[in-house]
Residue frames relative to the residue before (quaternion, step in Angstrom):
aa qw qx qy qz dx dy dz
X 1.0000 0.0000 0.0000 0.0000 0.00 0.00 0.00
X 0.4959 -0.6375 0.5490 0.2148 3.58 -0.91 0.92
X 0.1737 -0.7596 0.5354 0.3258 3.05 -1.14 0.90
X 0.8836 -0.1512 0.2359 0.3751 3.48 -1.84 -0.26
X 0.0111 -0.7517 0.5928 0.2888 3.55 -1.20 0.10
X 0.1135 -0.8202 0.4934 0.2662 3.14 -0.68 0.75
X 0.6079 -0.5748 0.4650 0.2895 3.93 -1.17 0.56
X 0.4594 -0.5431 0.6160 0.3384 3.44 -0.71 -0.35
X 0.7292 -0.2194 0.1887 0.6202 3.33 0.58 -1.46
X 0.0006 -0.8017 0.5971 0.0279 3.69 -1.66 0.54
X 0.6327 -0.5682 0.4138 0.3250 3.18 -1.10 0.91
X 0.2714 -0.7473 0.6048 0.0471 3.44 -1.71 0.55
X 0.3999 0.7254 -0.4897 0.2723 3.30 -0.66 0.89
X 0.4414 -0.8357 0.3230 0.0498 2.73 -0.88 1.97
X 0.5483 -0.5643 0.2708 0.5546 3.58 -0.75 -0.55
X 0.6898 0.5912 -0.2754 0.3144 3.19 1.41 -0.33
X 0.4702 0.5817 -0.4019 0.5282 3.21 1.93 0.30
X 0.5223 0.6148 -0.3529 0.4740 3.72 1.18 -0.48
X 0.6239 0.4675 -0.3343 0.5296 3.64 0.87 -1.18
X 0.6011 0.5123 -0.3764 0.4844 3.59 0.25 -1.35
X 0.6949 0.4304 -0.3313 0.4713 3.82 -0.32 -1.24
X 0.7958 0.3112 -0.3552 0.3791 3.92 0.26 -0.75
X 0.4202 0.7172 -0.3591 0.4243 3.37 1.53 -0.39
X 0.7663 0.4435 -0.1965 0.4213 3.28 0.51 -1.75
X 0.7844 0.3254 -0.3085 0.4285 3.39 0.67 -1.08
X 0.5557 0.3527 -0.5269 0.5377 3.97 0.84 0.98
X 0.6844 0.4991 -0.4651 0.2574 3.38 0.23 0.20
X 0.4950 -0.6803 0.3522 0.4100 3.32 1.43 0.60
X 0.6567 0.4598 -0.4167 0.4287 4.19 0.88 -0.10
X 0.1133 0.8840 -0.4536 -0.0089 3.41 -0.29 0.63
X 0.5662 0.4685 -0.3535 0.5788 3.32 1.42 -0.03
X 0.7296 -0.3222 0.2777 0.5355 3.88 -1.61 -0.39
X 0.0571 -0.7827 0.5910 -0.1869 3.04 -0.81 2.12
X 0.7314 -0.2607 0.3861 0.4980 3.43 -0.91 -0.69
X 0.5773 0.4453 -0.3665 0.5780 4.12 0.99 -0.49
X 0.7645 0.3374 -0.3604 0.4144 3.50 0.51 0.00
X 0.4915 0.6279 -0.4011 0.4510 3.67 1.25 0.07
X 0.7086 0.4907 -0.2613 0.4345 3.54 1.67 -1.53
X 0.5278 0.7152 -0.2773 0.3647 3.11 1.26 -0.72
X 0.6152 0.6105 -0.1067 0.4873 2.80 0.95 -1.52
X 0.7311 0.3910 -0.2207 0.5137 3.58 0.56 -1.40
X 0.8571 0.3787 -0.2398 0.2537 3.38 0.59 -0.82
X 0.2106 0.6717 -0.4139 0.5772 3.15 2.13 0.37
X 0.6860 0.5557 -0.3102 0.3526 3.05 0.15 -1.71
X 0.8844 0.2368 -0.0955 0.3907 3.49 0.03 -1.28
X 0.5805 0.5612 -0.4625 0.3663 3.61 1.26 0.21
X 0.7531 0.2729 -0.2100 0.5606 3.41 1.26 -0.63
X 0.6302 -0.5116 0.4526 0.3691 3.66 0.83 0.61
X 0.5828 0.5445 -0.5092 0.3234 3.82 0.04 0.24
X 0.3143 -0.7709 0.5478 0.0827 2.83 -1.71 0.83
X 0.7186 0.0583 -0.2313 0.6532 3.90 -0.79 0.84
X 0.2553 0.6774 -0.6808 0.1119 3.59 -0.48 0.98
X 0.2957 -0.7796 0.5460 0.0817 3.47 -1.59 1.18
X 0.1492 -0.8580 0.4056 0.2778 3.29 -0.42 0.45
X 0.4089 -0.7582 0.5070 0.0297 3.59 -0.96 0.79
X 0.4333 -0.6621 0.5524 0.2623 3.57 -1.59 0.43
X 0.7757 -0.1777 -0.1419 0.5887 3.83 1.19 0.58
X 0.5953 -0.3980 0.5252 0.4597 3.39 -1.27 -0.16
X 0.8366 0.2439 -0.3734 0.3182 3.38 0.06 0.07
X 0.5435 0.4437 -0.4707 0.5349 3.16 1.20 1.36
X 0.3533 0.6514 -0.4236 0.5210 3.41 1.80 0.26
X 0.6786 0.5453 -0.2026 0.4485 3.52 1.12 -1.19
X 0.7497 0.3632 -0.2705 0.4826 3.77 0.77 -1.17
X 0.5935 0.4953 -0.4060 0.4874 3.62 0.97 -0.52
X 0.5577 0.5068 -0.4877 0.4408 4.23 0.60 -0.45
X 0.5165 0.6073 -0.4152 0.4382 3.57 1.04 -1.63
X 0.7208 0.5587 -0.2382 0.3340 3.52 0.02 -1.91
X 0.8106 0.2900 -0.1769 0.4770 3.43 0.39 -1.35
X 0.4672 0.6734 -0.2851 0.4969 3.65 1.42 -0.12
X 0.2254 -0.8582 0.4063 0.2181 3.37 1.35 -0.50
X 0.0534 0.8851 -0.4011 0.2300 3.50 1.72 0.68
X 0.4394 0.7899 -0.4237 0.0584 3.88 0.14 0.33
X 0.8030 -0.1714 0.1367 0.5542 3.58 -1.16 0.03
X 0.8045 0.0574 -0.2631 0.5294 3.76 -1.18 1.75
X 0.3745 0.6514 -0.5687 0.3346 3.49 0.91 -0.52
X 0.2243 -0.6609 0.6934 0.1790 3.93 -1.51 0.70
X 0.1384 0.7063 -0.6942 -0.0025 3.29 -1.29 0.47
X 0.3928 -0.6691 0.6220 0.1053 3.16 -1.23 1.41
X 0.0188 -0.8156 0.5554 -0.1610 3.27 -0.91 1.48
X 0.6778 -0.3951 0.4506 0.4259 3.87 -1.03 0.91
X 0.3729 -0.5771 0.6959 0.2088 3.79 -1.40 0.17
X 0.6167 0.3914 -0.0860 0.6776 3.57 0.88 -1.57
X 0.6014 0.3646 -0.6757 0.2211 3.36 -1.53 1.18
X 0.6717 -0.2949 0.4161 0.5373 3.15 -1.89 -0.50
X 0.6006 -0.5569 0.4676 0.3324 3.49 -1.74 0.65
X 0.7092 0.3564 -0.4555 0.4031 3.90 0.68 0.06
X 0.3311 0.6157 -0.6498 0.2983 3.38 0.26 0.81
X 0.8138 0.3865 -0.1307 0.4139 3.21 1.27 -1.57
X 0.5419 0.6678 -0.4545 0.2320 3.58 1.14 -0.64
X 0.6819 0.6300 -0.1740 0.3283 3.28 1.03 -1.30
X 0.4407 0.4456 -0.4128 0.6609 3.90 1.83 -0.27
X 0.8418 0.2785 -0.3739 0.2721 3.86 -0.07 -0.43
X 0.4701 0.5744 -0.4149 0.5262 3.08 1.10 0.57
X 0.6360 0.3911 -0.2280 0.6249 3.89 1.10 -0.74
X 0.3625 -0.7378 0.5393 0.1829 4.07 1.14 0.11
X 0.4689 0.5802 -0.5710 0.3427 3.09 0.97 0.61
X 0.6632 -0.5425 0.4595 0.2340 3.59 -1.77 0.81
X 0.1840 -0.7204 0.6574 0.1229 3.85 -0.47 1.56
X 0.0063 0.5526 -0.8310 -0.0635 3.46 -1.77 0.53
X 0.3206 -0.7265 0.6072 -0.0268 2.75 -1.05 1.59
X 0.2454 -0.7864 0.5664 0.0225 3.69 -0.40 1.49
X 0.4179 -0.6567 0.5265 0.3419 3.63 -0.63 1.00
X 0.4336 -0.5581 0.6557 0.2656 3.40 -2.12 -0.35
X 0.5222 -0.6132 0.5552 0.2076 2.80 -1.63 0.96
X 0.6660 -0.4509 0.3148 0.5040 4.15 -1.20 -0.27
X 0.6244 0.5393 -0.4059 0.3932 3.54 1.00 -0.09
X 0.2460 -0.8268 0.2329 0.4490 2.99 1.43 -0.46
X 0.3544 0.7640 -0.4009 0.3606 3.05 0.79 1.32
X 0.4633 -0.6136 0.3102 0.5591 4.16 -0.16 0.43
X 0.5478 -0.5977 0.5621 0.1635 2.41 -1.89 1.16
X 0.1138 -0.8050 0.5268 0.2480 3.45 -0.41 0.96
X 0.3686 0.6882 -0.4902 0.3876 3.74 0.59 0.45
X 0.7223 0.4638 -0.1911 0.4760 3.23 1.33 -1.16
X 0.5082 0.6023 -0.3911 0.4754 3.30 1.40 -0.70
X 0.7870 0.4412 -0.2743 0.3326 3.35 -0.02 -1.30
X 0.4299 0.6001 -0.5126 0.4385 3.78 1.74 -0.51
X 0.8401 0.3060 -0.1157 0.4327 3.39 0.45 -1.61
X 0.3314 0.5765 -0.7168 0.2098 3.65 -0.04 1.20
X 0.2959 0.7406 -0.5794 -0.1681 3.04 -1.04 -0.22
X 0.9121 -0.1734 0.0731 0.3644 3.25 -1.23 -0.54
X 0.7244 0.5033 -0.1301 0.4528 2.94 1.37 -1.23
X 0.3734 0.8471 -0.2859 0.2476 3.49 1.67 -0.35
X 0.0583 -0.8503 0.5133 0.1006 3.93 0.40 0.50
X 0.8715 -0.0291 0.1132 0.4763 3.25 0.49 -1.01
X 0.0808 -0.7898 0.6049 0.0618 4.27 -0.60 0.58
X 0.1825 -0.7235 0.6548 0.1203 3.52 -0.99 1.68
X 0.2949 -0.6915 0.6530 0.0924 3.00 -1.56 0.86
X 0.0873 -0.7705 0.6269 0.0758 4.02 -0.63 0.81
X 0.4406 -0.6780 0.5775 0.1130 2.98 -1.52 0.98
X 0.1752 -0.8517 0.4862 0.0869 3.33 1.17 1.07
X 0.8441 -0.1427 -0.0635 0.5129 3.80 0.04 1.13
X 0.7447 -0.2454 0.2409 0.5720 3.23 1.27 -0.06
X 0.7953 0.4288 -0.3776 0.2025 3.18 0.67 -1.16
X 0.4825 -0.7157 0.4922 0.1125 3.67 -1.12 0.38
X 0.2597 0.7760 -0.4718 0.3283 3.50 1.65 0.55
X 0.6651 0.5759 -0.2978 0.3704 3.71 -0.22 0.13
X 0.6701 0.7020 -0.1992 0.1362 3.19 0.65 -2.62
X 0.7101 0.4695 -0.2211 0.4759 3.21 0.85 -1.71
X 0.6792 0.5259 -0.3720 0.3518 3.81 0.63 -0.56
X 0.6315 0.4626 -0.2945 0.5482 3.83 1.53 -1.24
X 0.7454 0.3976 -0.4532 0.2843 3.34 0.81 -0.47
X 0.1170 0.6769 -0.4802 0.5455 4.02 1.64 0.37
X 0.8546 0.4422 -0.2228 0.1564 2.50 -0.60 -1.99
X 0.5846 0.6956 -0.1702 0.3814 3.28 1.22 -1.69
X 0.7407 0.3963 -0.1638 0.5171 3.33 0.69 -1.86
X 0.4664 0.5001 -0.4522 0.5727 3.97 0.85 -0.52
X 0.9362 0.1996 -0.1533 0.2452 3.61 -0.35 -0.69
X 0.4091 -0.7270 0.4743 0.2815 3.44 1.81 0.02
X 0.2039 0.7817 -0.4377 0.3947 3.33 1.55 1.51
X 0.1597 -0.5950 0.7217 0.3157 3.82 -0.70 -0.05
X 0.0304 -0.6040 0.7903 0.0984 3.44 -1.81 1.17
X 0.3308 -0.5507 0.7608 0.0918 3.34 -1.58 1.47
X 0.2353 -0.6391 0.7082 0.1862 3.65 -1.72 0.60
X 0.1617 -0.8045 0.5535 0.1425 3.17 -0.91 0.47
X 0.0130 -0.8885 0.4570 -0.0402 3.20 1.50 1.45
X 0.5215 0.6546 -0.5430 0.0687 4.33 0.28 -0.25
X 0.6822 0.2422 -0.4965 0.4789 3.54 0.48 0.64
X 0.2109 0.8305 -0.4889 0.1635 4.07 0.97 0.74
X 0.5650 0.7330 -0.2624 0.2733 3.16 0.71 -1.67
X 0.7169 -0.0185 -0.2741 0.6407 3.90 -0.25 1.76
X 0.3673 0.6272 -0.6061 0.3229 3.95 0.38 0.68
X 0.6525 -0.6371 0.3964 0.1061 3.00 -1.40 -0.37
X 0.7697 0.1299 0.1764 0.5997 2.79 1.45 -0.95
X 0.5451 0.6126 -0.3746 0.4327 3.69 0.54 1.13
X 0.8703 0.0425 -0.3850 0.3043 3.16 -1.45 0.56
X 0.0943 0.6986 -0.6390 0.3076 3.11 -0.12 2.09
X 0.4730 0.5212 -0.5836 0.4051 4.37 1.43 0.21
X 0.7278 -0.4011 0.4311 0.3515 2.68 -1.54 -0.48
X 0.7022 0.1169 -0.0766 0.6981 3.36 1.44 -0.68
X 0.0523 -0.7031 0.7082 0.0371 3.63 -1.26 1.36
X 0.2879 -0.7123 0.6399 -0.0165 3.60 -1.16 0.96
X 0.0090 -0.8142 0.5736 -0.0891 3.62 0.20 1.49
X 0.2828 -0.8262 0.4840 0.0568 3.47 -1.12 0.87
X 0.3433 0.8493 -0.4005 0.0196 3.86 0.27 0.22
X 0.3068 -0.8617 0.3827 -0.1298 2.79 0.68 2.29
X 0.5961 -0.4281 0.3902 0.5559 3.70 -0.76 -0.47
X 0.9218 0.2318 -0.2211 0.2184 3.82 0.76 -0.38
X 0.3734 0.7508 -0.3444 0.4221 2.87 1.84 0.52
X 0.7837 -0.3306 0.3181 0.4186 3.59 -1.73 0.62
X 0.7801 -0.1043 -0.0350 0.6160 3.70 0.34 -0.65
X 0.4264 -0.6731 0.6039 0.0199 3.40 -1.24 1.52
X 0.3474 0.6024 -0.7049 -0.1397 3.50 -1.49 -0.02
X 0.6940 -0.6520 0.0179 0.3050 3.29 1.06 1.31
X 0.5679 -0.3792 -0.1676 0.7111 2.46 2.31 0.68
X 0.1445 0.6883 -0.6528 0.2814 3.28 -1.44 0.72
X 0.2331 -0.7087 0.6657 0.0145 3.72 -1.64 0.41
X 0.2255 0.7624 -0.5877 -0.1499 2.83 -1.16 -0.03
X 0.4231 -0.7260 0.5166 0.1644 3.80 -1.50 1.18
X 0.1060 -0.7480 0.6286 0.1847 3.46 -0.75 0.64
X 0.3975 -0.6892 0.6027 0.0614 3.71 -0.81 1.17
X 0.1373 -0.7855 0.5654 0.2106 3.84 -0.14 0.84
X 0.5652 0.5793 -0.1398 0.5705 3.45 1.66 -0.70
X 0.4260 -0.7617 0.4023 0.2764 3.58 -0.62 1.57
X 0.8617 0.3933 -0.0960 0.3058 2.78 0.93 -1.70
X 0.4187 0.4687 -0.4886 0.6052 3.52 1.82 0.01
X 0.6449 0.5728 -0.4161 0.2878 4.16 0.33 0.04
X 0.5667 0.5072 -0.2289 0.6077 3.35 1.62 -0.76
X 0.6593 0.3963 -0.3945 0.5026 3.59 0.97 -0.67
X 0.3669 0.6952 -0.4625 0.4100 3.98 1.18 -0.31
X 0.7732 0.2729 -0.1275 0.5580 3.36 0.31 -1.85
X 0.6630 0.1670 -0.5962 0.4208 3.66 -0.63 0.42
X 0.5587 0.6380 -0.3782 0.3711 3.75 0.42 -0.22
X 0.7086 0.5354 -0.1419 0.4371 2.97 1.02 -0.54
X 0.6460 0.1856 0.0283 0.7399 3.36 1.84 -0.48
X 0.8354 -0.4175 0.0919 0.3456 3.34 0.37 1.63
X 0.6480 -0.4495 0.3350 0.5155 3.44 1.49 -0.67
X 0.6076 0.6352 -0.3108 0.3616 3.25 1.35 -0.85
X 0.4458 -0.4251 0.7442 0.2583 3.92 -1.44 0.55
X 0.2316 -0.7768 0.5845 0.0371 3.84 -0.36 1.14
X 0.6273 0.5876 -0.2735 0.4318 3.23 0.64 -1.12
X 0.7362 0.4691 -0.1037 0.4767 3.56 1.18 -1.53
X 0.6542 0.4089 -0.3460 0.5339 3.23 1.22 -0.61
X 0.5208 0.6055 -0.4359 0.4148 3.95 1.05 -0.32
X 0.7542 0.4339 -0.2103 0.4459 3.42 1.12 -0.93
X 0.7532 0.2823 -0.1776 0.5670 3.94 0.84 -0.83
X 0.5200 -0.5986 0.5097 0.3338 3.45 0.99 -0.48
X 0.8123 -0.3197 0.0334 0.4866 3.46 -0.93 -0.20
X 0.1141 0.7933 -0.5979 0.0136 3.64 -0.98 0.50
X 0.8720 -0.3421 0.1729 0.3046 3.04 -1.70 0.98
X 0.1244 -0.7380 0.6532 0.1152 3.90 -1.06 0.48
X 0.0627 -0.7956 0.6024 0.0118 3.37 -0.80 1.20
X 0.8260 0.2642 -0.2841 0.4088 3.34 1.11 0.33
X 0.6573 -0.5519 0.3723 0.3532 3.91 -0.72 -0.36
X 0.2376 0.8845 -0.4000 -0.0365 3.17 1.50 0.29
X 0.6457 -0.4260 0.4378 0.4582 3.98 -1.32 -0.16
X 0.4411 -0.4235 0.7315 0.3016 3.09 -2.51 -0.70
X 0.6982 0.6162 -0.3104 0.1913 3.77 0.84 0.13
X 0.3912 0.6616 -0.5052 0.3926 3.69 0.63 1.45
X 0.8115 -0.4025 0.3075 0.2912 2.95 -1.51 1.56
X 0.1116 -0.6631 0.7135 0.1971 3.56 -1.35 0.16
X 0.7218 -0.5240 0.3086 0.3304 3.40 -1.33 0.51
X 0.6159 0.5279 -0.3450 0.4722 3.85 1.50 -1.37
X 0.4674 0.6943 -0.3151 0.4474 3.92 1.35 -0.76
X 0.6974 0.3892 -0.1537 0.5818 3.55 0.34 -1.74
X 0.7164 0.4279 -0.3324 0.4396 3.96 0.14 -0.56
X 0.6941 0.3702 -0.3208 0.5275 3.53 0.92 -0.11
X 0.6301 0.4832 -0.3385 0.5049 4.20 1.12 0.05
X 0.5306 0.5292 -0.3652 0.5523 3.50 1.78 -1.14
X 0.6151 0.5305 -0.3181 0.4889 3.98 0.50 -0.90
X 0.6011 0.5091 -0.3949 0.4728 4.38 0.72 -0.91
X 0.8205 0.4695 -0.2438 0.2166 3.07 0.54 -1.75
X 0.4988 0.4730 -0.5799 0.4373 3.59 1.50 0.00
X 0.7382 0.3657 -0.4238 0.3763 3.93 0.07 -0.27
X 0.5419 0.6981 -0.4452 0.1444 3.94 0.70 0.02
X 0.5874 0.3757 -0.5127 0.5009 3.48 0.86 0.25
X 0.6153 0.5090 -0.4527 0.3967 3.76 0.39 0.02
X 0.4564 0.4430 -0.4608 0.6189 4.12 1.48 -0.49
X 0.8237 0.2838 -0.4208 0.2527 3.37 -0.39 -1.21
X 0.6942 0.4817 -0.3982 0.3570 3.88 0.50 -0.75
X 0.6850 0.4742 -0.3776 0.4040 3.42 1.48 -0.42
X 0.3716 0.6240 -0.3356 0.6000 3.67 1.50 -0.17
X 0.6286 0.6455 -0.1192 0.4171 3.76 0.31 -0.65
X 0.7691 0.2159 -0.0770 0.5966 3.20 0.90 -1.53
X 0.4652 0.3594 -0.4464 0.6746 3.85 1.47 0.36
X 0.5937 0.3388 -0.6025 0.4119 3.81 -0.14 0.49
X 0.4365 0.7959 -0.2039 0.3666 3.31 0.69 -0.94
X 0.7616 0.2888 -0.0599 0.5770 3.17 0.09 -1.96
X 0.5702 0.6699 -0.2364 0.4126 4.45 1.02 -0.76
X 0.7475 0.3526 -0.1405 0.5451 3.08 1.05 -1.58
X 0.5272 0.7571 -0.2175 0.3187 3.40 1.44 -0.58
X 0.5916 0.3399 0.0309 0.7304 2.93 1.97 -1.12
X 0.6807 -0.5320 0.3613 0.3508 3.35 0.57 0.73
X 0.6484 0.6290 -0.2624 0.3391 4.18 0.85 -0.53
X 0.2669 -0.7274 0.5988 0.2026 3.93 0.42 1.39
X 0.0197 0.7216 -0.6655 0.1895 3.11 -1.60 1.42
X 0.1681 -0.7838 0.5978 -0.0091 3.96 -1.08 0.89
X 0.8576 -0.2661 0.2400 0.3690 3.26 -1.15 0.53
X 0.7558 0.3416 -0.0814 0.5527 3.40 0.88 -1.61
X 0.6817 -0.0994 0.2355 0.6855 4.08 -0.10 -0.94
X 0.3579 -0.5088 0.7769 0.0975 2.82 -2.31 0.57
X 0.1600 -0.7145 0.6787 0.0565 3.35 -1.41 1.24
X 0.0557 -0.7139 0.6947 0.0674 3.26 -1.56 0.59
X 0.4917 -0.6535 0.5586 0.1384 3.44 -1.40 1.10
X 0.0969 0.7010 -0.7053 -0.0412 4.07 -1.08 1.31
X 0.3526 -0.6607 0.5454 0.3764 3.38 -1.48 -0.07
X 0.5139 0.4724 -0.2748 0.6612 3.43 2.11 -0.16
X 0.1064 0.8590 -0.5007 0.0012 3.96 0.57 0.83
X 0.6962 0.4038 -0.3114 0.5053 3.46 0.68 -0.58
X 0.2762 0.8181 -0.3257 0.3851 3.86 1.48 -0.25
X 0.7874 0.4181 0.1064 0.4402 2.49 0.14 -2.09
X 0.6623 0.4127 -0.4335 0.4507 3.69 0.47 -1.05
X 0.8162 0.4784 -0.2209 0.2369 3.47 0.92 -0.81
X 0.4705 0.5829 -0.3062 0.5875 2.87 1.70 -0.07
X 0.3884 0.4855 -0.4890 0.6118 4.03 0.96 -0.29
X 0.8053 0.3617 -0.3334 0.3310 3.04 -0.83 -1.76
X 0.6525 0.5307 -0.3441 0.4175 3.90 0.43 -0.79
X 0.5700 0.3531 -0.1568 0.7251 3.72 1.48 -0.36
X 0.4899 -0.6810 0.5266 0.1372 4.04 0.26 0.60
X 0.5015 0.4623 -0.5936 0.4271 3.24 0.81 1.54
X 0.2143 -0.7658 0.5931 0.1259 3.66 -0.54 0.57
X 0.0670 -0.8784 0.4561 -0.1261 3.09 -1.08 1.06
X 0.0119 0.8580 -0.5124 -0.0337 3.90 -0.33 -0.05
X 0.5421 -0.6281 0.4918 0.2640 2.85 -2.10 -0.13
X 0.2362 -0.9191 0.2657 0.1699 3.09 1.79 -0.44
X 0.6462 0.0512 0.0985 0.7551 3.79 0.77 -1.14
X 0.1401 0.5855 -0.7875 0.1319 3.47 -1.71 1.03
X 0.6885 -0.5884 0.2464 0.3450 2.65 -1.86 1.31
X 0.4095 -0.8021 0.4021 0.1650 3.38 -1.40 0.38
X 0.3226 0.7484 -0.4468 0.3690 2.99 1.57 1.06
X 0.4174 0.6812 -0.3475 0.4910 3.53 2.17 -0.76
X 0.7712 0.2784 -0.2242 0.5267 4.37 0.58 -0.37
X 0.7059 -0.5447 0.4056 0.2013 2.91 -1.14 2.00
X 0.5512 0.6154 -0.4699 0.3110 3.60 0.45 -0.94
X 0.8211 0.3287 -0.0612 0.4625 2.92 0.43 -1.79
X 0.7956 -0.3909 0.1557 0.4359 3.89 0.67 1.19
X 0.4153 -0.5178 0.5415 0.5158 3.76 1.02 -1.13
X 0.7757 -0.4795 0.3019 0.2778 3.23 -1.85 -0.44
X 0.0130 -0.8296 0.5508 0.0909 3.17 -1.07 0.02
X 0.4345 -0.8126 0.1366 0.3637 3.51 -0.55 0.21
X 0.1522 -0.7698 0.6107 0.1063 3.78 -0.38 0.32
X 0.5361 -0.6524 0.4899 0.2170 4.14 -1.20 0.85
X 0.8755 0.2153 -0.1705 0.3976 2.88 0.83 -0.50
X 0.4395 0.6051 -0.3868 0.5396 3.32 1.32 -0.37
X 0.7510 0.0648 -0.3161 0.5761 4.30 0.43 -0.80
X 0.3731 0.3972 -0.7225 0.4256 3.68 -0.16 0.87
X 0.8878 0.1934 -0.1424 0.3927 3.63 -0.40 -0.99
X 0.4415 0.6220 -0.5780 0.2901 3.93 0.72 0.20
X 0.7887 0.2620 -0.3681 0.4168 3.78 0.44 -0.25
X 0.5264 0.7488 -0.2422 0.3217 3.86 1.23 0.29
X 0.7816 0.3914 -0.0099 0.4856 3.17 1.36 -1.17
X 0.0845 0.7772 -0.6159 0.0976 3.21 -0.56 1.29
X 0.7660 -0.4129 0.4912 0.0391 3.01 -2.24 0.12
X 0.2003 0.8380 -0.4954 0.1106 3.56 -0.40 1.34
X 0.6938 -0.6148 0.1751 0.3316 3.10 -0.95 1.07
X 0.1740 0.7782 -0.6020 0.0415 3.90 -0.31 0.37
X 0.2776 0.7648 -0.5054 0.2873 4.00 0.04 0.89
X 0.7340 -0.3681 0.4001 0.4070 3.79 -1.11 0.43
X 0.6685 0.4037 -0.3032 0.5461 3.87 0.79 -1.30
X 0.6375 0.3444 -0.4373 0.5327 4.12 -0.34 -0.38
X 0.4125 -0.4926 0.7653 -0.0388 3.16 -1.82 1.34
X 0.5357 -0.5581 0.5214 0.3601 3.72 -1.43 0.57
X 0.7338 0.5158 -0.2842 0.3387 3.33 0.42 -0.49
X 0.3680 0.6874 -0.2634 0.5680 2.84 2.02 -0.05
X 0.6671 0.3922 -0.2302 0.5900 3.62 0.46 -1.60
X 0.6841 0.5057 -0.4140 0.3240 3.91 0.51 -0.24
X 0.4539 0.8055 -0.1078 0.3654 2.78 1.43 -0.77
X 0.6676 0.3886 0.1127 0.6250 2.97 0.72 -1.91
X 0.6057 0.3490 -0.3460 0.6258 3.92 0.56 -0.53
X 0.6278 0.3958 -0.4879 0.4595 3.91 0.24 -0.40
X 0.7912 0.3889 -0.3939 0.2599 3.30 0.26 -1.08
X 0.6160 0.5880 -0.4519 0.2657 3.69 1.00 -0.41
X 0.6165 0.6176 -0.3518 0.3388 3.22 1.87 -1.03
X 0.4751 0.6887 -0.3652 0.4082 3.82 1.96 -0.92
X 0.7800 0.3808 -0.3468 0.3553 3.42 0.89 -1.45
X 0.6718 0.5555 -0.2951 0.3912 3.37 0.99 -1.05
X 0.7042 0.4497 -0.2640 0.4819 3.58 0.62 -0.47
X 0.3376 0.7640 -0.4498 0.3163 3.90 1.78 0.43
């Protein structure tokens, strides 16, 4: 008998996002409708947040924080080494000046390092929830208010933590593979009312939608984007959210079963540290567990200047990988997979 494959990661999606999606597309509204208001509201009130915007990805959740952050040519911002590249793409487009802040052994930002590199010129510091985890936050956000800093979360793999959007700017992701899906989409929480209202017309050319629904065209005083939810989007996240306390508590009990066995693990993926990394990925894969590295530091792409060095980032850039922790894997799964690292490592 063959054994299991496990994925790394897989989409989610229920039947009741299917219903929603056929719903929406007969109801003749298919752009930002009323399914994005519920959304919106019901985001809002499962995780307690206030002024939330919805978006067409997290990584317009990101340029619109930049935007309302007032980030602009020379501006510093102290940023993670280790994340996804769109945390960072969006400062070089705004020419503003990256300082890259090393990582700590979780592989999350060192905030020691942060605090080396404030200085004067410092506008804003993004924290990432590097899988979820949320080790760090409460110190930058101190930190922030001591200095009259903007902190940006970089919350898109957050979504069943514990402890997040409390910056001034959160940046939710709910891509095709993330805890809640609407197969792609963002959302920004705005901690600030009135940089939140400037969110939504920003988000939709500049325009006060609501107002323009009622008088028709009206005036544009600003430069605003192309980047707000559509209704067929919102009808497929409204449809996740009846199963999200069952992802997150089942997501949970694979942390659980990880940490159980010795194997640090977050909301989103569990990472484990080899000095025989590529070894190992293959040996999984040869046993139908798929794995990766997924995000690496991002000093490795020309964009962003070339390298430089950081202690911890080349101590652990060839060490750390990626394990499967998703709705499809079963605990007994995560045992599984914890046996097999102890088989390889004990060879």
């Amino acid at each position: 008998m063959s054994r299991k494959k496990i994925k790394l990661f897989k989409p989610y999606v229920n039947f009741y996002a299917i219903l929603n999606v056929i719903k929406t597309l007969r109801s003749g509204q298919l752009a930002e409708g009323p399914r994005v208001k519920e959304f919106e509201k019901l985001f809002s009130e499962k995780f307690q947040l206030e002024n939330v915007c919805a978006l067409n990805s997290g990584t317009t959740a990101l340029e619109l924080a930049y935007e309302l952050a007032d980030i602009q040519e020379g501006d510093e911002v102290i940023t993670p080494i280790l994340t996804c590249t769109a945390t960072n793409l969006p400062l070089i487009r705004r020419k503003a000046t990256i300082v890259f802040a090393d990582i700590d052994k979780d592989l999350n930002i060192s905030i020691e390092d942060v605090k080396a590199k404030i200085t004067t010129k410092t506008k804003a510091i993004i924290f990432v929830h590097f899988g979820g985890n949320n080790r760090g936050l409460k110190e930058l956000l101190e930190i922030a208010k001591e200095k009259n800093i903007k902190l940006i979360e970089d919350a898109a793999q957050v979504i069943g933590s514990n402890f997040w959007g409390k910056a001034d700017f959160t940046c939710v992701s709910l891509q095709a593979i993330k805890t809640l899906t609407s197969g792609d989409g963002g959302m920004l929480i705005v901690k600030d009312t009135n940089l939140f209202n400037k969110a939504k017309r920003l988000r939709w050319f500049g325009y006060d939608r609501d107002l323009k629904q009622k008088q028709g065209d009206t005036d544009l005083l600003e430069a605003g984007y192309k980047y707000h939810m559509n209704d067929i989007t919102a009808a497929i996240g409204l449809g996740n959210m009846k199963s999200i306390d069952k992802l997150i508590n089942h997501r949970r009990s694979l942390i659980n079963e990880y940490e159980r066995n010795g194997i640090e693990a977050h909301i989103w993926f569990a990472t484990y540290f080899s000095d025989k990394r590529e070894e190992l990925m293959n040996f999984l894969k040869e046993n139908g567990v798929e794995t990766g590295i997924y995000h690496y530091r991002n000093d490795k792409y020309t964009v962003f200047g070339g390298r430089k060095n950081f202690k911890n980032m080349d101590e652990l850039e060839n060490k750390y990988m990626i394990l499967p922790l998703h709705h499809d894997v079963s605990v007994d799964d995560v045992t599984t997979i914890c046996n097999l690292i102890k088989t390889f490592e004990n060879k």
